[in-house]
C-alpha positions in Angstrom: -7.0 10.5 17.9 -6.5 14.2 18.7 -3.3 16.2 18.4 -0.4 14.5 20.0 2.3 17.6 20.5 4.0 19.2 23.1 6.0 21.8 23.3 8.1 22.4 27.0 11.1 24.8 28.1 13.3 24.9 30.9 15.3 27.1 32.2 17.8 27.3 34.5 20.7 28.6 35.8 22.8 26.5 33.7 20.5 25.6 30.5 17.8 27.2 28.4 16.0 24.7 26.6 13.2 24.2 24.3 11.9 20.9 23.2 9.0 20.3 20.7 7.2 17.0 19.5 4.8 15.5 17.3 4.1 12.0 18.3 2.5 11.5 14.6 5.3 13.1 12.3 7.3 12.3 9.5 10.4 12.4 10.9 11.8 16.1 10.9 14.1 17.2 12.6 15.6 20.7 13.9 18.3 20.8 15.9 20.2 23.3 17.6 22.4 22.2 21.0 26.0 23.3 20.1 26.4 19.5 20.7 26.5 18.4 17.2 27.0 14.2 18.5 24.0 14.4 20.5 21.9 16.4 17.4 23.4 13.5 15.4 21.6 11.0 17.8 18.9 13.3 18.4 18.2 12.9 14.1 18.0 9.1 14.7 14.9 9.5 16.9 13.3 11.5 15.1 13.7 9.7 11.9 13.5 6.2 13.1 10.6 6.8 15.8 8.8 8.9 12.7 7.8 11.8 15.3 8.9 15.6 14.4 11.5 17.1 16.9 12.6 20.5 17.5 14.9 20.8 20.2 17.1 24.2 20.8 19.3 24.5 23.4 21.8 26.8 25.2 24.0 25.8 28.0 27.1 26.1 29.7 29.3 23.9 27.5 32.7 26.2 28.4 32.5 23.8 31.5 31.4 20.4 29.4 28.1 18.8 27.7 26.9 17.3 31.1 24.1 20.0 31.7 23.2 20.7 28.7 22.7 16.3 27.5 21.1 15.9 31.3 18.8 19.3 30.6 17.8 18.1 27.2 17.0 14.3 28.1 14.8 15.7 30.9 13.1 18.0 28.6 12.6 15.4 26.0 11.0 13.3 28.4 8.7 15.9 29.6 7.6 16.8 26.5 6.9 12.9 25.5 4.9 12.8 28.7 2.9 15.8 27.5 2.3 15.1 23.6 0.5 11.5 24.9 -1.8 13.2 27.6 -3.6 10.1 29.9 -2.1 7.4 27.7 -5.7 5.9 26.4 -5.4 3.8 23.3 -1.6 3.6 22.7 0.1 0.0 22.8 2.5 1.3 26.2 4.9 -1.4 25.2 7.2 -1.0 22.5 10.9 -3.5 21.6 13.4 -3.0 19.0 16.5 -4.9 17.9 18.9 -2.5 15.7 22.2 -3.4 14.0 25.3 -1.6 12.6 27.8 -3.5 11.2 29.2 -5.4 14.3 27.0 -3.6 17.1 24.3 -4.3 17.9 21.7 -3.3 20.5 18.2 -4.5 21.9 15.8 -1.1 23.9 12.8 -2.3 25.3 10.1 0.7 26.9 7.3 0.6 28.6 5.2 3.9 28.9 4.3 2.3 32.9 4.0 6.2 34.6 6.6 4.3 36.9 10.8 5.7 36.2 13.4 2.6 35.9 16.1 2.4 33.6 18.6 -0.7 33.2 21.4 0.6 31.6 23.2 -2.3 30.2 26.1 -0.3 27.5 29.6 -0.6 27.8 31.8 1.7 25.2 35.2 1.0 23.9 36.5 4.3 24.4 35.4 6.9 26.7 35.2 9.4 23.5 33.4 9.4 20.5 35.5 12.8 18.4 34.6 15.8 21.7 31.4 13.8 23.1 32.1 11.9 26.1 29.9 8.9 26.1 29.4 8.4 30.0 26.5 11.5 29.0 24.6 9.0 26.7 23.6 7.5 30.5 23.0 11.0 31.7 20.1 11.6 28.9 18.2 8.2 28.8 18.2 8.6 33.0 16.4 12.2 32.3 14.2 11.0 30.1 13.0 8.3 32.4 12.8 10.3 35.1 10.4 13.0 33.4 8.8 10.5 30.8 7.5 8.2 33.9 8.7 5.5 31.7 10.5 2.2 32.6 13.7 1.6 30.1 15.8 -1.4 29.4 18.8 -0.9 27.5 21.2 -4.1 26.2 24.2 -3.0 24.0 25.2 -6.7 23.3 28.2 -6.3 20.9 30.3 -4.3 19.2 33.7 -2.9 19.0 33.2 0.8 17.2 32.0 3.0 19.6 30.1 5.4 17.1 27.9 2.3 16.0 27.1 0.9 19.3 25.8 4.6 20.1 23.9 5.3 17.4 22.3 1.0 17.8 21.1 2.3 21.4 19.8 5.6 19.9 18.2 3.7 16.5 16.2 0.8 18.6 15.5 3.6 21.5 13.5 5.1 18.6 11.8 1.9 17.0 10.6 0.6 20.8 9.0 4.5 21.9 7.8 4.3 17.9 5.9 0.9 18.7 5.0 1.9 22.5 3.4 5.6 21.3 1.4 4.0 18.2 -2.4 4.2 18.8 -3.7 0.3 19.4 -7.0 0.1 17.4 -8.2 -2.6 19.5 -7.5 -0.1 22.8 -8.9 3.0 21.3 -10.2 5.0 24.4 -9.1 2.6 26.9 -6.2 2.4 29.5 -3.6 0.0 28.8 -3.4 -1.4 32.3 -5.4 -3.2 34.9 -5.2 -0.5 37.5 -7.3 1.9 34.9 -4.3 4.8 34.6 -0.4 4.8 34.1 
């Protein structure tokens, strides 16, 4: 399979953002947001979906993170989009169950070319130390958007809000791993019926 990377940047009035992937990494991970939660999450991806991230990012966080999460979710997704092209060969589906401790929580993707998110998380505080968790919502819905991909997410216990966020961001990782991985029995072909997603 050829090269799977992308790099993409946006800019904007109130973000300047670079994103880079490698769909067949090892994991790495640079990270510079001034958001040091979301690079915390951001490592999980990396290192649980084994692809090489590299995501810089400047934005107006003297208001809050909202832009700046948003912007970077969006770019994420674009760049996702990007490194897998027309989609021929890859298994389009991907599911993951992850645990921590009490939490636990169940992402399910499919790579359809079709945005839909079902955001299913509820958080015990509305704080995890400065990062206000109503923005962990705000990424996965720009990643959809710009990834064309349908996501489920299920948070379906815990009490520690750190560990239910870093479950969603831990199986997130393990279902676009699966979903992304080239299908030897689909090499070259579409995964769907109407011949493109």
């Amino acid at each position: 399979m050829s090269e799977r990377t992308a790099t993409i940047r946006r800019d904007t009035n109130e973000t300047q953002i670079e994103v880079r992937v490698d769909l067949d990494g090892s994991g790495r991970a640079e990270l510079a947001t001034g958001v040091p939660f979301l690079e915390h999450m951001l490592d999980q991806i990396a290192r649980h979906g084994l692809l090489d991230l590299t995501v810089t990012a400047r934005g107006d966080l003297e208001i809050d993170g909202h832009h700046t999460v948003e912007d970077i979710g969006i770019t994420l997704g674009q760049a996702i989009a990007a490194a897998l092209g027309d989609k021929r060969g890859i298994r389009r589906y991907g599911h993951a169950y992850v645990p921590l401790d009490e939490a636990l929580s169940r992402v399910v993707i499919d790579l359809s070319g079709r945005p839909g998110m079902s955001w299913r998380v509820e958080f015990p505080r509305a704080r995890v130390g400065e990062f206000d968790t109503e923005l962990f919502h705000e990424f996965f819905q720009g990643f959809v958007n710009h990834a064309q991909a349908t996501l489920h997410v299920d948070a379906l216990c815990g009490d520690n809000a750190h560990h239910i966020a870093e479950t969603v961001f831990k199986a997130f990782a393990r279902a676009l791993r699966m979903a992304v991985e080239p299908d030897p029995r689909m090499a070259g072909i579409t995964p769907s019926t109407k011949g493109q997603l």
